[in-house]
Backbone as CSV, one residue per row, in Angstrom:
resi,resn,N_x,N_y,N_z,CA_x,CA_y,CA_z,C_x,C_y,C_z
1,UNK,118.252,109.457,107.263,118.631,110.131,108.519,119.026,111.580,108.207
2,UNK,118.466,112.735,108.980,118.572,114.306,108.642,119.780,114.757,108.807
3,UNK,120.628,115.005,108.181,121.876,115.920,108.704,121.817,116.513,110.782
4,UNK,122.534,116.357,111.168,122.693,116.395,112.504,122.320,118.214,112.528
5,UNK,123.816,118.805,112.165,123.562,120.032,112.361,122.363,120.908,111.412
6,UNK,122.105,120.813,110.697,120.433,121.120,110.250,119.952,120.921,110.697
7,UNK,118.673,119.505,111.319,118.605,119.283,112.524,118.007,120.280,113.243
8,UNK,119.415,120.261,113.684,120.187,121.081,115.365,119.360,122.828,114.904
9,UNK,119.602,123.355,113.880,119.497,124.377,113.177,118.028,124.434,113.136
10,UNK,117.203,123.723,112.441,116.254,123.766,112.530,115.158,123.942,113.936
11,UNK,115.678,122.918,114.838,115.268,122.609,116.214,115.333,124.277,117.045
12,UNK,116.889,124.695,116.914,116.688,125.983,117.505,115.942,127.472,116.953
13,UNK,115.728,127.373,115.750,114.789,128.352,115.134,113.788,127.976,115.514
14,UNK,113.279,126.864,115.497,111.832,126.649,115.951,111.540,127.222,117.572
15,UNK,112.530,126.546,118.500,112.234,127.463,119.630,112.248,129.042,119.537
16,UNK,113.365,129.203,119.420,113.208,130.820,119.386,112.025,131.566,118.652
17,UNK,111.736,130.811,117.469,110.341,132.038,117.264,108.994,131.484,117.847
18,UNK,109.278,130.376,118.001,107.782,129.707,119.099,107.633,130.315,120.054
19,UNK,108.869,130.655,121.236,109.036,131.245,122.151,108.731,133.025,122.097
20,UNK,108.881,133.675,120.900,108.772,134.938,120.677,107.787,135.034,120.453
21,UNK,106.661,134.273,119.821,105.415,134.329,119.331,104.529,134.170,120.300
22,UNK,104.965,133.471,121.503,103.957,133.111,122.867,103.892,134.424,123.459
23,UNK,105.653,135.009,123.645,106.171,135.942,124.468,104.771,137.099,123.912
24,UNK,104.860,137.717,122.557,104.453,138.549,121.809,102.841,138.062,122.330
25,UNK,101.805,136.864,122.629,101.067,137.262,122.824,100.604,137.155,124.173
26,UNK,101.377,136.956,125.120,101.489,137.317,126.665,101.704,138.655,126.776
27,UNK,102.696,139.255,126.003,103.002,140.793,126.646,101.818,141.889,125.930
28,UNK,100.681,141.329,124.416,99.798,142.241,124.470,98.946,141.509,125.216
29,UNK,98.549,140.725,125.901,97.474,140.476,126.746,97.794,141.331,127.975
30,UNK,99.176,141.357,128.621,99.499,142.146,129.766,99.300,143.384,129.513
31,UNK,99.430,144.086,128.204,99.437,145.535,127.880,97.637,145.819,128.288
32,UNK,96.865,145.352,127.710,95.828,144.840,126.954,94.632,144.990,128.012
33,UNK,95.341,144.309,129.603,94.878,144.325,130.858,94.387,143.062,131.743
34,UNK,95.096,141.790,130.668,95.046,140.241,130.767,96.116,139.942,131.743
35,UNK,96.179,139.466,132.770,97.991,139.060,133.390,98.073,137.867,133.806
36,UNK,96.829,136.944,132.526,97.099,135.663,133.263,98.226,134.817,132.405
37,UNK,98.486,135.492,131.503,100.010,134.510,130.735,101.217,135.124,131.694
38,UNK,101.081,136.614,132.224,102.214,137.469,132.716,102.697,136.677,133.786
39,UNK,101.481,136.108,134.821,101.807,135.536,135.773,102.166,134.149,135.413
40,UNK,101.846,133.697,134.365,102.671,132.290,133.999,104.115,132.303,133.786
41,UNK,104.295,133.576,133.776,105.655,133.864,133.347,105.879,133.787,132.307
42,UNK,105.272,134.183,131.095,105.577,133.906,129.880,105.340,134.832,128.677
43,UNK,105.468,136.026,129.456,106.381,137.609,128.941,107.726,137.812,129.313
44,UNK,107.867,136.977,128.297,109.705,136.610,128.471,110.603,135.615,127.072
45,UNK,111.672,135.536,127.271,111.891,135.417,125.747,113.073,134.046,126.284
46,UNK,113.192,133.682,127.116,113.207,132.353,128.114,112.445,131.875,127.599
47,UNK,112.218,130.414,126.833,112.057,129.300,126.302,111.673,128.909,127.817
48,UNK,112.008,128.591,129.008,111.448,127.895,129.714,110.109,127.743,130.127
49,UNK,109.693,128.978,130.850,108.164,129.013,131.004,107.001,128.661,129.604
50,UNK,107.621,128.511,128.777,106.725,127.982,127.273,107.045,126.656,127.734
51,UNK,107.759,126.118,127.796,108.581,124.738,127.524,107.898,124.145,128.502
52,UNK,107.674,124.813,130.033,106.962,123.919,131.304,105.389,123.996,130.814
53,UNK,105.032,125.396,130.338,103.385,124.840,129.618,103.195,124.252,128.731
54,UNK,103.746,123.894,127.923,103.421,123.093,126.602,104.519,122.195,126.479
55,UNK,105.140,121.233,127.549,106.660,120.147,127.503,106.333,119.302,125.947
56,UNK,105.318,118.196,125.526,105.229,118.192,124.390,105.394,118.734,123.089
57,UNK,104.581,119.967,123.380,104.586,120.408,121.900,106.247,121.463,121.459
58,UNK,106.463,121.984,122.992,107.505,122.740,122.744,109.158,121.835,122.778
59,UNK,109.283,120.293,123.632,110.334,119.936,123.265,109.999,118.290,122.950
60,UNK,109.305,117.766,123.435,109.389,116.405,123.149,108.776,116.141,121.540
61,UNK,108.001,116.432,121.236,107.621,116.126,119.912,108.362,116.973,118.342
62,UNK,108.568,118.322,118.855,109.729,119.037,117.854,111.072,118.182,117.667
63,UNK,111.533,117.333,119.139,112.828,117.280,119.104,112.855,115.629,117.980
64,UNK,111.699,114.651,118.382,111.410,113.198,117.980,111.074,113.678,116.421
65,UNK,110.437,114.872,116.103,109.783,115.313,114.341,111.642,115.753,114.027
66,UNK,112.008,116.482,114.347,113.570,116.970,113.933,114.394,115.909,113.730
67,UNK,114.571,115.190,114.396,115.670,113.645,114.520,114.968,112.132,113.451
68,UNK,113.342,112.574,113.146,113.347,111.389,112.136,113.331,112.297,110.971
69,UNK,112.937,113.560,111.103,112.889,113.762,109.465,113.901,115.382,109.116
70,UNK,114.185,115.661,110.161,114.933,116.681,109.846,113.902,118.300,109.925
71,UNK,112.966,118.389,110.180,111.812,119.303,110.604,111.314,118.829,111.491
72,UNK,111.122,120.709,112.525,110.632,120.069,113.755,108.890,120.233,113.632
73,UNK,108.046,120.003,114.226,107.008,120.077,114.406,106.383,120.312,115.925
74,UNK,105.587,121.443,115.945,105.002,121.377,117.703,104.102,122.235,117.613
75,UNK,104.257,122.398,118.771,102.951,123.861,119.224,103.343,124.348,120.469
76,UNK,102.925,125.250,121.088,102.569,126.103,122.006,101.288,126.982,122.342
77,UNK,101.920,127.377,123.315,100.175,127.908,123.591,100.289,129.645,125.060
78,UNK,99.571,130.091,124.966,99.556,131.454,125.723,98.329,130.902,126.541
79,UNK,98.181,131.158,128.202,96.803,131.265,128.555,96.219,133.001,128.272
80,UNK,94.773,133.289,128.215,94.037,134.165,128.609,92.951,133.662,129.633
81,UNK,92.313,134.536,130.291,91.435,135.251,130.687,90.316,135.219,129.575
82,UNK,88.675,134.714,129.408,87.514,134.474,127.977,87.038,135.800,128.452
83,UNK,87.011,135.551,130.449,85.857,136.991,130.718,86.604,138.079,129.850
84,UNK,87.583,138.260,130.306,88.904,139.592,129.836,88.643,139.589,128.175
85,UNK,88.404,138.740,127.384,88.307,138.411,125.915,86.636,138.897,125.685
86,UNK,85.835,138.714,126.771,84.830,138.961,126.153,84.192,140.290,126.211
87,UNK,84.655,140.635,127.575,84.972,142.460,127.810,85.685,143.320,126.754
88,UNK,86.849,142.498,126.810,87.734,143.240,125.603,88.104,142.728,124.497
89,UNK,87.221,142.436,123.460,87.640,141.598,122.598,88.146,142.159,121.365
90,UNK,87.945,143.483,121.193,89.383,143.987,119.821,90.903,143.524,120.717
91,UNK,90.759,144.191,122.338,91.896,143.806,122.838,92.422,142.087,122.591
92,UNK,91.723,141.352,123.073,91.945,140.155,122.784,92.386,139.999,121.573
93,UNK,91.462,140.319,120.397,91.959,140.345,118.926,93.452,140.514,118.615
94,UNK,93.586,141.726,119.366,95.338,142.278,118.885,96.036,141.269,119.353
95,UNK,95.949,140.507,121.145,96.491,139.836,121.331,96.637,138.347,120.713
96,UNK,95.598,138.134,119.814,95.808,137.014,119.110,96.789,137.242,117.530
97,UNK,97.003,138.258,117.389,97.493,139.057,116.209,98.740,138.874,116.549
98,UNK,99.022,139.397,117.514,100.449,139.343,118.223,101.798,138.341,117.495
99,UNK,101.002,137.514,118.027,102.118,136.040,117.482,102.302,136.218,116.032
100,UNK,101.590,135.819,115.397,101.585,136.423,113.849,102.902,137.645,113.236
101,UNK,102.250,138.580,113.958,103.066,139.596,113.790,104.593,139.564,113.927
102,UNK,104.725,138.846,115.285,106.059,138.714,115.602,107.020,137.662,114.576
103,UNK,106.181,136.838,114.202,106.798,136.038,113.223,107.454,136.927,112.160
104,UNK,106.373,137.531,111.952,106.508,138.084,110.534,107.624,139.429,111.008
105,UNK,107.733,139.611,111.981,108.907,140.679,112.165,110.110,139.964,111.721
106,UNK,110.373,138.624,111.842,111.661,138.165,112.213,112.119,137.480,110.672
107,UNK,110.983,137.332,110.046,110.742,137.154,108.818,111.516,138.363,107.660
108,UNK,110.871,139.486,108.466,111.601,140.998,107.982,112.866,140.911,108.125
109,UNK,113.779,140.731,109.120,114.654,140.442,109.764,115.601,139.804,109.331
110,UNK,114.905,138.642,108.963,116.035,137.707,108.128,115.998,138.000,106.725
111,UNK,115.163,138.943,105.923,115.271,139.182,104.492,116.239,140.188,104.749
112,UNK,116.128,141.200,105.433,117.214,142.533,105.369,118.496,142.245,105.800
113,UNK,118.788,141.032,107.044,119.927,140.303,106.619,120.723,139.627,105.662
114,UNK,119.930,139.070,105.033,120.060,138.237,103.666,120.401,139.249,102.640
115,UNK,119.794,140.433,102.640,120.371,141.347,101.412,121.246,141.668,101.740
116,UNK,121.462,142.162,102.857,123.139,142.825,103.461,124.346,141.852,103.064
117,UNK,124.027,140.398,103.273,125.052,139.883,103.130,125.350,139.629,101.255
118,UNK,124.329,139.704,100.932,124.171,139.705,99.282,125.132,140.658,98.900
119,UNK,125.065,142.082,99.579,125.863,143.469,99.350,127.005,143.056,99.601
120,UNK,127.229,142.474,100.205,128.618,142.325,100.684,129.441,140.974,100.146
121,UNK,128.802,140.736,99.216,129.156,139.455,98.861,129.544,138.663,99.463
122,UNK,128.857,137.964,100.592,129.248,136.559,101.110,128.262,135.625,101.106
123,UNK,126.816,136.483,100.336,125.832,135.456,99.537,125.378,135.526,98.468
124,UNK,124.668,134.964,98.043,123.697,134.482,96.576,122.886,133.836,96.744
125,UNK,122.294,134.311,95.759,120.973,134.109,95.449,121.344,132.814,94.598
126,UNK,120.734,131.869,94.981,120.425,129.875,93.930,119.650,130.119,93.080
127,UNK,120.017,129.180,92.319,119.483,129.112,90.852,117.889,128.310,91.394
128,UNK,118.235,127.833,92.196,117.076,127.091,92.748,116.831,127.322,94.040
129,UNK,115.257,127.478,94.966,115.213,127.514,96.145,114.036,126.323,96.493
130,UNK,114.439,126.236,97.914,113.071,125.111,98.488,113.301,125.959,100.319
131,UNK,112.164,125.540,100.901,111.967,125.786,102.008,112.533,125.374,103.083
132,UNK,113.640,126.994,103.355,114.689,126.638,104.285,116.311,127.019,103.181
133,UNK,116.341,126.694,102.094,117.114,126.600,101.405,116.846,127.949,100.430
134,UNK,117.031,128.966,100.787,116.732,130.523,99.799,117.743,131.120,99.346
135,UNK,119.143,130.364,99.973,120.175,131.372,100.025,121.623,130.795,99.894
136,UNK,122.432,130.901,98.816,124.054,130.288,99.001,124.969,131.060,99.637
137,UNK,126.114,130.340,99.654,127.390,130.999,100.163,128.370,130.079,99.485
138,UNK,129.527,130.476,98.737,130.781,130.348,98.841,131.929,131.033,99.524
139,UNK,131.680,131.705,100.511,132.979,132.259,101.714,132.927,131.015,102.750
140,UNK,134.389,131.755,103.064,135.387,130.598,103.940,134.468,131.145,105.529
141,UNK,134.849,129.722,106.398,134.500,130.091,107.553,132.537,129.252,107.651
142,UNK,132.272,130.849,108.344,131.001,129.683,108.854,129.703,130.435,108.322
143,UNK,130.106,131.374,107.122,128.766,131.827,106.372,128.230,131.177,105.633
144,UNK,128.228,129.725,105.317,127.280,128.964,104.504,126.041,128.478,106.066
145,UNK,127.108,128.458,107.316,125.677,127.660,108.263,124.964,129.347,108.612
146,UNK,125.646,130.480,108.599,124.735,131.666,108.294,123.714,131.527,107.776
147,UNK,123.884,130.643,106.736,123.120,131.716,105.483,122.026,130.338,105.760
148,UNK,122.064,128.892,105.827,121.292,128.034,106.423,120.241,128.391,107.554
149,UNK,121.093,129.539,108.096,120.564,129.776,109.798,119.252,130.887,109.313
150,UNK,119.783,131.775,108.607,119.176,132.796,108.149,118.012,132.242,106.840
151,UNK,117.906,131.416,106.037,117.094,130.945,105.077,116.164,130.217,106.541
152,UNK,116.761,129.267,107.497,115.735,128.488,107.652,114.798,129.790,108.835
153,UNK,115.379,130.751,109.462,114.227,131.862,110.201,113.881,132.353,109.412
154,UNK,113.927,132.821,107.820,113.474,133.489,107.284,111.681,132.489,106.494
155,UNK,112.021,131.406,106.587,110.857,130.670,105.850,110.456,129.570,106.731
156,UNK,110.818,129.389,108.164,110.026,129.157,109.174,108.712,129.869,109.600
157,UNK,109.596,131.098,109.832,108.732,132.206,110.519,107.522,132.653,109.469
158,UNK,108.215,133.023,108.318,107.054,132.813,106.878,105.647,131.747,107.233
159,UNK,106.165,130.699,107.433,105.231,129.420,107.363,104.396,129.418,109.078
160,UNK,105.034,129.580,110.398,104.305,129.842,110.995,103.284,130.853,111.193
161,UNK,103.525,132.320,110.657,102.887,133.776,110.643,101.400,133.270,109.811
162,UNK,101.632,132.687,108.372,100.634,132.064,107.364,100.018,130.963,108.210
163,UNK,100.296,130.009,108.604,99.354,128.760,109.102,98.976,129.463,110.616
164,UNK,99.569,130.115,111.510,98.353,130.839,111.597,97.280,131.783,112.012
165,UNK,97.749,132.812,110.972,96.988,133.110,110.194,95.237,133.182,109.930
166,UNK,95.329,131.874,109.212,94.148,130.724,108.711,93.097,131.061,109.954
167,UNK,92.037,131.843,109.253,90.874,131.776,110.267,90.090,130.502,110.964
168,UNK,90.753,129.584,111.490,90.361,128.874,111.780,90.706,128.583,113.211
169,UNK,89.712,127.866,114.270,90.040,127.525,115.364,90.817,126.035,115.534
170,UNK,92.163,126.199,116.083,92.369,127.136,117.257,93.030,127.828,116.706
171,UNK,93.499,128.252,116.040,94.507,129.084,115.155,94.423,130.408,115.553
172,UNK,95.530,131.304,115.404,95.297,132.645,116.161,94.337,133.412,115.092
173,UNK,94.160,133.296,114.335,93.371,133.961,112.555,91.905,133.703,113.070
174,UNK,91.512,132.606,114.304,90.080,132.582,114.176,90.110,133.645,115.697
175,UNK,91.157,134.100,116.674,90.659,135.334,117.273,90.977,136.444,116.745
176,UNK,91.355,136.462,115.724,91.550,137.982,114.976,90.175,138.479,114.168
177,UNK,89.794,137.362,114.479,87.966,137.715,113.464,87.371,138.973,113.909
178,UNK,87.351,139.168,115.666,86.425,140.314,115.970,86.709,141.282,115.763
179,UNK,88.159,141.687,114.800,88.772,143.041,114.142,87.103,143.267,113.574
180,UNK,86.502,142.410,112.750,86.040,142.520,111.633,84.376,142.656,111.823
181,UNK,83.939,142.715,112.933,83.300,142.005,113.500,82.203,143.462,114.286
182,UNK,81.148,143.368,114.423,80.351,144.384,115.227,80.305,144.113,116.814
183,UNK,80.305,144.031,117.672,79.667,144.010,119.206,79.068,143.137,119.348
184,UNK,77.585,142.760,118.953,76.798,141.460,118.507,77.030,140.022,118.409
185,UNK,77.710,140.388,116.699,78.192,139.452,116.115,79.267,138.680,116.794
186,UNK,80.390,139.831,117.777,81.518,139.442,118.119,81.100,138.667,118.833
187,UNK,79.988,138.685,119.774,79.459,137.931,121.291,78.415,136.132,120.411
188,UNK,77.928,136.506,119.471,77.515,135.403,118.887,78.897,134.608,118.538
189,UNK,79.555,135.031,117.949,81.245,134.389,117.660,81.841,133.536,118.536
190,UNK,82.029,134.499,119.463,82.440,133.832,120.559,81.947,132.763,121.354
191,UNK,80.331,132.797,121.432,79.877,131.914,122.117,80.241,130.440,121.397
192,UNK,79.821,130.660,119.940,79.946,129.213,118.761,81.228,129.113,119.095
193,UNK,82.320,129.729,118.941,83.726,129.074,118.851,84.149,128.279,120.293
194,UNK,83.887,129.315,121.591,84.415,128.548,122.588,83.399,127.916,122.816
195,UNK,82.134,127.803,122.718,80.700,126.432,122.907,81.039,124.957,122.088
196,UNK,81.830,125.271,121.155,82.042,123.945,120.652,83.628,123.280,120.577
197,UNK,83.903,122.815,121.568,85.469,122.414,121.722,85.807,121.735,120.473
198,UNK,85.125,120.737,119.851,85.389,119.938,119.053,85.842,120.864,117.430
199,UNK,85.286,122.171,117.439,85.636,122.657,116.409,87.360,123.219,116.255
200,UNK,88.073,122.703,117.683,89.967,123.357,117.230,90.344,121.647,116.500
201,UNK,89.708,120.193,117.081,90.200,119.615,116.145,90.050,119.220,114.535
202,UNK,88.502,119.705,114.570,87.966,120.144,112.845,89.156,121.093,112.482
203,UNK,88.888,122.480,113.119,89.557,123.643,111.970,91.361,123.126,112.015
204,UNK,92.120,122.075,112.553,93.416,122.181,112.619,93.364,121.082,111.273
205,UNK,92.167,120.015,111.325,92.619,119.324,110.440,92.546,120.192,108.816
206,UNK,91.675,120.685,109.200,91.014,121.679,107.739,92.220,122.246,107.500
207,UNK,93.038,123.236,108.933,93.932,123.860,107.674,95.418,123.157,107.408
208,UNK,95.271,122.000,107.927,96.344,121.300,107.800,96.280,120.737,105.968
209,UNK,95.351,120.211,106.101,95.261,119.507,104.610,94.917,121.181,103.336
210,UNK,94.812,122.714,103.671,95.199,123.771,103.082,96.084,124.002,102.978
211,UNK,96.843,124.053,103.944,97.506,124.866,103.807,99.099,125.256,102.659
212,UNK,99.191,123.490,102.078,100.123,123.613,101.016,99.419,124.445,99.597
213,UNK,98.312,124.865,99.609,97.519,125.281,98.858,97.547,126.804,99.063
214,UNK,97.610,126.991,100.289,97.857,128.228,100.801,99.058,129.186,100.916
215,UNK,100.057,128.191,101.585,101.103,128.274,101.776,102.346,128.696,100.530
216,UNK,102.419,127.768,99.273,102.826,127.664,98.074,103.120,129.253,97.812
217,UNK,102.077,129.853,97.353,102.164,130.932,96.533,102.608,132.390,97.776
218,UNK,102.122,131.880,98.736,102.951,133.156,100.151,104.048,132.838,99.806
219,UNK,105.020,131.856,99.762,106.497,131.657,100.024,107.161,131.981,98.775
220,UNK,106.976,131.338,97.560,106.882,132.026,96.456,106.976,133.544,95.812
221,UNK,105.985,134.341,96.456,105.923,135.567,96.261,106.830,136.424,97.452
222,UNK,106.933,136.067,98.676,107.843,136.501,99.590,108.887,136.502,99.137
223,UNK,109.442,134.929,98.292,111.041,134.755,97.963,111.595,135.691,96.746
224,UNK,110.249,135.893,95.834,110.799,137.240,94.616,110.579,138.750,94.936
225,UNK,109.877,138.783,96.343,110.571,139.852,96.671,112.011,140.545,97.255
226,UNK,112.293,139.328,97.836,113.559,139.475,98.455,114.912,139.153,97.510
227,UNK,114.237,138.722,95.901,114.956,138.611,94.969,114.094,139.214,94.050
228,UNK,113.987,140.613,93.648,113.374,140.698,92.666,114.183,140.459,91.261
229,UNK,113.207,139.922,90.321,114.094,139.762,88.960,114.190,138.422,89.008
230,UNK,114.220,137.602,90.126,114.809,135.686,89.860,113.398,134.571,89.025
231,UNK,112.710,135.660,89.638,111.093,134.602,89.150,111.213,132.908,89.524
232,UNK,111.240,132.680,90.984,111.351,131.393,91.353,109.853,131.300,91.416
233,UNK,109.622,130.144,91.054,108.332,129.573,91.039,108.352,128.047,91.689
């Protein structure tokens, strides 16, 4: 049985950057000239309007994955506009980038926290780390569930930004392709990816069974930067 308040800890990091990551790619679709997430209401940093489109992935199944094993697990989701994607598809691109990005802001976020408090001595760096677990405390009070709070956004957000990443459908990494992509090609792309539905449950299983392969050496190399000199492996 998972520790309650870890858990609890875990459960609410997961909303908040799920929720920032939807937000982030509703508000470049609205920038972008898309307003069909805007009008879902879900350029906003309110957990609710995510939570009424995706009730599964955003609370019932995170909350049942958190309470048997102590990690939550889910999904979410942004609508677009394909015409709007196929008119504008670098635009679209960015907006699939979006989420990603935002992760990885908060990711930033929690490392430059984590050093501050290092400076200030009310943390340390472990002789040992695991995912979620990057960071000690011996001060009085409530900077050890800090520093819990802050390890687990810092290598959440890590792990969502990377999985995805992963060029694969549905994953946001397989609409970031038409960065890369000519006019043509982008419109051949598009047709194969959204022509074949069956390929978001191929590419999720694909990068599911990668991604510890993938994943490993990102978290790894993220964690000795934010410690240079520890060489955690």
């Amino acid at each position: 049985m998972p520790d309650i308040a870890t858990a609890v800890i875990y459960y609410v990091v997961f909303l908040f950057s799920t929720t920032l990551h939807e937000a982030a790619h509703a508000l470049v679709a609205k920038l972008g000239g898309d307003l069909t997430a805007y009008h879902g209401g879900q350029v906003s940093l309110n957990p609710i309007p995510h939570i009424r489109r995706e009730p599964v992935g955003m609370l019932l199944l995170p909350l049942i994955s958190v309470a048997a094993t102590g990690w939550p697990f889910g999904y979410a989701s942004a609508p677009y506009n394909r015409e709007w994607a196929r008119k504008e598809p670098r635009r679209a691109a960015l907006m699939a980038l979006a989420g990603p990005v935002a992760n990885l802001s908060l990711v930033l976020i929690a490392g430059i926290l984590l050093r501050v408090g290092i400076a200030a001595g009310v943390f340390y760096a472990p002789e040992r780390i695991s995912f979620g677990q990057i960071v000690s405390s011996n001060a009085d009070g409530l900077w050890p569930a800090v520093a819990l709070m802050l390890g687990v956004l810092f290598s959440l957000n890590l792990l969502l930004a990377a999985f995805n990443l992963l060029p694969l459908p549905p994953l946001d990494g397989s609409g970031v392709v038409p960065l890369l992509l000519g006019p043509a090609a982008t419109r051949r792309y598009q047709d194969f990816i959204w022509g074949n539905p069956a390929l978001g449950l191929i590419g999720f299983l694909v990068a599911w069974q990668l991604f510890d392969v993938v994943f490993n050496p990102v978290f790894f190399a993220s964690i000795n930067l934010l410690y240079p000199g520890m060489g955690y492996h």
